[in-house]
N, C-alpha and C positions, 0 to 999 in steps of 0.2 A: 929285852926292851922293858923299862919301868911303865908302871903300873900309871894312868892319867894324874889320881890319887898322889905317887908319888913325887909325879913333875910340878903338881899344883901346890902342893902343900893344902890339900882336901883330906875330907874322912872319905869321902865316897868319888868312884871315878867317872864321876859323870859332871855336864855343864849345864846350866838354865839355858837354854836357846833365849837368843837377842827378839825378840817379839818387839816391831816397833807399836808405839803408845802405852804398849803393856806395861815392858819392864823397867818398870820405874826402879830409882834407889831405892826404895823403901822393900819392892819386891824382891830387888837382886839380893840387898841385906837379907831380907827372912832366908831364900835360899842356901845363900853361904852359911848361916848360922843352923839351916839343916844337915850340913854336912858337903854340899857342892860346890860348885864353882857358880854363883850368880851375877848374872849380866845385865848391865845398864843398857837398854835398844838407844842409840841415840836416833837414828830414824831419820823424822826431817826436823829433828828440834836442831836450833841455833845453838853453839859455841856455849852463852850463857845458860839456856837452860841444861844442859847436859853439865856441867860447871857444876850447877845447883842440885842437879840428881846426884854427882856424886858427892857433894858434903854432904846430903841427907842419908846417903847408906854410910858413909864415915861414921854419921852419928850414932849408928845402927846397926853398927856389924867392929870387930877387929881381925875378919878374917878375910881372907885374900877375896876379892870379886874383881868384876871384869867391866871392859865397854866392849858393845861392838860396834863400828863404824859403819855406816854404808857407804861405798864412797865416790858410789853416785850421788852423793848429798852436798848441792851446792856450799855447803859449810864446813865440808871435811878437813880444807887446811887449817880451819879455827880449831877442828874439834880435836884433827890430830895434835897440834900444842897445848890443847887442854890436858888431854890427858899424859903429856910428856909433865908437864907445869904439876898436875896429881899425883902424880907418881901413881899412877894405877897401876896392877899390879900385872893382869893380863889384857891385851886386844888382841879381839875377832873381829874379822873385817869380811867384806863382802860385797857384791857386784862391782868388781875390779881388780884392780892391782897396786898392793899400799909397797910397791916397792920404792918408789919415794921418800918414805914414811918409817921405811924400817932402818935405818942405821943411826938416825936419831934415837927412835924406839930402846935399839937396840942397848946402843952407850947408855940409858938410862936402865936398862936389865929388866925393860918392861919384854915380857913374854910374847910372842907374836903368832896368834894361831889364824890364818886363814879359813874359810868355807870355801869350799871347792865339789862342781857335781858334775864333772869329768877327769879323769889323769893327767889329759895332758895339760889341762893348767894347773894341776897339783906340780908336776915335774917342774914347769915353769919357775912358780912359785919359791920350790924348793933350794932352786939355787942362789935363792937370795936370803937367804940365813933366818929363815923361819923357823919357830919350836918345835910345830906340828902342825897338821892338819888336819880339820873335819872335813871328811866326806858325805856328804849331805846327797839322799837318793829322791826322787822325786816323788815319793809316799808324803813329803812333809807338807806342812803350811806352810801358807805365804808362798815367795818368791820362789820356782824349785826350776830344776833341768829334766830333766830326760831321763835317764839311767835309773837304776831301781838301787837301792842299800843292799843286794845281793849279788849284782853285780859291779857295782861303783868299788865296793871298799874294798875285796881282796886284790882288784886291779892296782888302786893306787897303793895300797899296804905293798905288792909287788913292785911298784914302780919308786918307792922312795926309800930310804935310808933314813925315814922319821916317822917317830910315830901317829902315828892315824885312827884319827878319834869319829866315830861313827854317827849317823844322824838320819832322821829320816825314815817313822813308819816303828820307834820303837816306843813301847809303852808298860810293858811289862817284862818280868825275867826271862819268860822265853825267849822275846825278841832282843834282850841285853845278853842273852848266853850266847845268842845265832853273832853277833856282832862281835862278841869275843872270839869265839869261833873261828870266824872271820879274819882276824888279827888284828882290831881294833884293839888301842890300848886303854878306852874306855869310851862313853856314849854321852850325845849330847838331843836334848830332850827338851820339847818346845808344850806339845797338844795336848800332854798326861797334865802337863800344870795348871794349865788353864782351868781345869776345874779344882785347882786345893784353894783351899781357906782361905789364905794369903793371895792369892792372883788378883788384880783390881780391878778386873771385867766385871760389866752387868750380869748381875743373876739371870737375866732373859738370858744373855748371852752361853751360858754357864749350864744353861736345863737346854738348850737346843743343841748344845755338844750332847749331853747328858741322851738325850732323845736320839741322836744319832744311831744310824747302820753303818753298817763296811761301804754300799756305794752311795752316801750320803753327801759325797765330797764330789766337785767338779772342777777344773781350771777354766781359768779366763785369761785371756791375753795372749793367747797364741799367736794368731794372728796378726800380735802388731808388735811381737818379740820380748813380752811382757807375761811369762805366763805363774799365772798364784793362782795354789789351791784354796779353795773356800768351802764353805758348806753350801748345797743346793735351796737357794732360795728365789725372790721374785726379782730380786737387782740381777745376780746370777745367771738366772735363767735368759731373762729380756738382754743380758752382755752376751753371751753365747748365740743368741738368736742374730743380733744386731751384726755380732764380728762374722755370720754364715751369708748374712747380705749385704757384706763388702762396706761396712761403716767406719768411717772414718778414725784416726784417733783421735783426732777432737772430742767427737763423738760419743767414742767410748767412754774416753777420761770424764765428759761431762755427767753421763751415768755414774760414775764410778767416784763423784770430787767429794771428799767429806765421809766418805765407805765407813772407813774403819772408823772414826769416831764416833758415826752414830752406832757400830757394832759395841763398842769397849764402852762408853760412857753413857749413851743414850739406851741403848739395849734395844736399838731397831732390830729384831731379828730377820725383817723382811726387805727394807732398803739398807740394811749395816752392809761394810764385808766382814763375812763370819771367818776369821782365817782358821782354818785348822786340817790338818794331815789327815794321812786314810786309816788313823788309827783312831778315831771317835768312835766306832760302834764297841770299841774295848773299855770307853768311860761308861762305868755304872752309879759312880758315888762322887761327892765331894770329901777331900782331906785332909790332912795338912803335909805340909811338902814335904815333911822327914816322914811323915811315913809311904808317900808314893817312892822316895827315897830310895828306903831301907828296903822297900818290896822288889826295888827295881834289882838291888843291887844282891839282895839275899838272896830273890827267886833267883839271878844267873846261875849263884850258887849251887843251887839245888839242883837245876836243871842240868849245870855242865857235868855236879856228881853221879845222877844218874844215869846220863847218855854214857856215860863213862863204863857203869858199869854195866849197861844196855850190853854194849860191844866187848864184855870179855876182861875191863880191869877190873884189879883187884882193890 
């Protein structure tokens, strides 16, 4: 099986996770130009603005990046011909099924990687002429399922005939070596970036990952089949409390309408939503993306050489 690296036309085999409001063109560009695969979140933006994020990393980059679509987004048919009309190079897609989407896609030799956080809609999936997939465990930010990255990815790496690219709770080389391990043919990486250089989140936003522990992360939305991890704060807490006293989704959403903007651009650390995986108490510093990069990808390195010779090779 080749290398992510080698299916992307990347230096390093890893992807920007799709962050909606974050990753902008401008973000996705610095990414690729460190060496990965960077992604445009197009989120709940319109047709036209996702349009305009990607001439701006055009501007900004000559190397391969991506969108990802949500598509649950009342604007996905716009957004899916946007990016056929771009010729973008790769799409990730998520909460649903772009099977629709793909033979268009396809004829234009746009790459097609789904997020998937169980098998059996990896299997589904799979038989509709996808590149690959990411397995996405429920350690990550934002949006997750059930299943852990320890148990998610070697099930679907055994259930497909494609390669399977990992996600979900990694942050370092240890946890990029466990995902090789794994049979992951490389890793996709959302919460380690939020704090480099380049990421366009508030600095409030930026020192409250920084501050973070291991159980500093909470989910919300369970209850109403919605469930995102975030960091523990007052919005958080009072959603958690509200969905144990049978509140409505009206309700909740109204707690919840405008979260993530004033997280990303206002820097409400206390009414924002803080999106971020259960790998925050791992951020200690801010950096720039090639080098969270190169640590991700050299520590595997290191790590896979040594367990190696742990157990006896030469």
């Amino acid at each position: 099986m080749k290398k992510l690296n080698e299916i992307l036309g990347t230096e390093f085999p890893i992807i920007q996770g799709g962050m909606a409001n974050i990753a902008t063109g401008e973000f996705a560009a610095a990414c690729s130009n460190a060496g990965a695969l960077g992604v445009i979140a197009a989120g709940g933006w319109d047709a036209a603005r996702v349009r305009q994020e990607i001439h701006r990393a055009k501007e900004l980059t000559n190397r391969p990046f991506g969108v990802n679509l949500m598509l649950m987004s009342p604007h996905a048919d716009e957004i899916a011909q946007v990016i056929l009309e771009e010729h973008v190079s790769v799409v990730t897609t998520g909460a649903g099924n772009p099977g629709k989407y793909i033979p268009a896609w396809k004829e234009a030799n746009i790459k097609v990687i789904p997020v998937v956080a169980a098998s059996v809609l990896a299997r589904r999936l799979s038989q509709l002429g996808v590149d690959a997939i990411i397995a996405e465990g429920t350690e990550s930010g934002g949006h997750v399922g059930e299943m852990t990255t320890m148990a998610l990815v070697p099930q679907v790496v055994d259930a497909l005939d494609l390669p399977v690219i990992a996600a979900g709770g990694i942050a370092d080389g240890r946890q990029a070596a466990a995902a090789f391990a794994l049979g992951a043919c490389g890793i996709q990486v959302g919460t380690c970036l939020l704090v480099s250089e380049e990421c366009p989140i508030h600095e409030n936003y930026k020192q409250a990952l920084l501050k973070a522990k291991d159980s500093d992360t909470i989910v919300t939305g369970r209850s109403v089949g919605g469930p995102v991890r975030v960091l523990k704060n007052r919005m958080a807490k009072e959603y958690v409390t509200l969905e144990k006293q049978g509140a409505t989704l009206q309700e909740l959403e109204q707690l919840t309408l405008g979260g993530l903007r004033r997280a990303v651009l206002e820097g409400d650390v206390e009414r924002g939503s803080l999106m971020s995986g259960q790998v925050a108490g791992l951020l200690h510093e801010i950096r720039p993306v090639r080098q969270i990069f190169e640590e991700l990808y050299e520590g595997s390195k290191t790590v896979l050489d040594s367990t190696y010779r742990m157990w006896g090779g030469k």
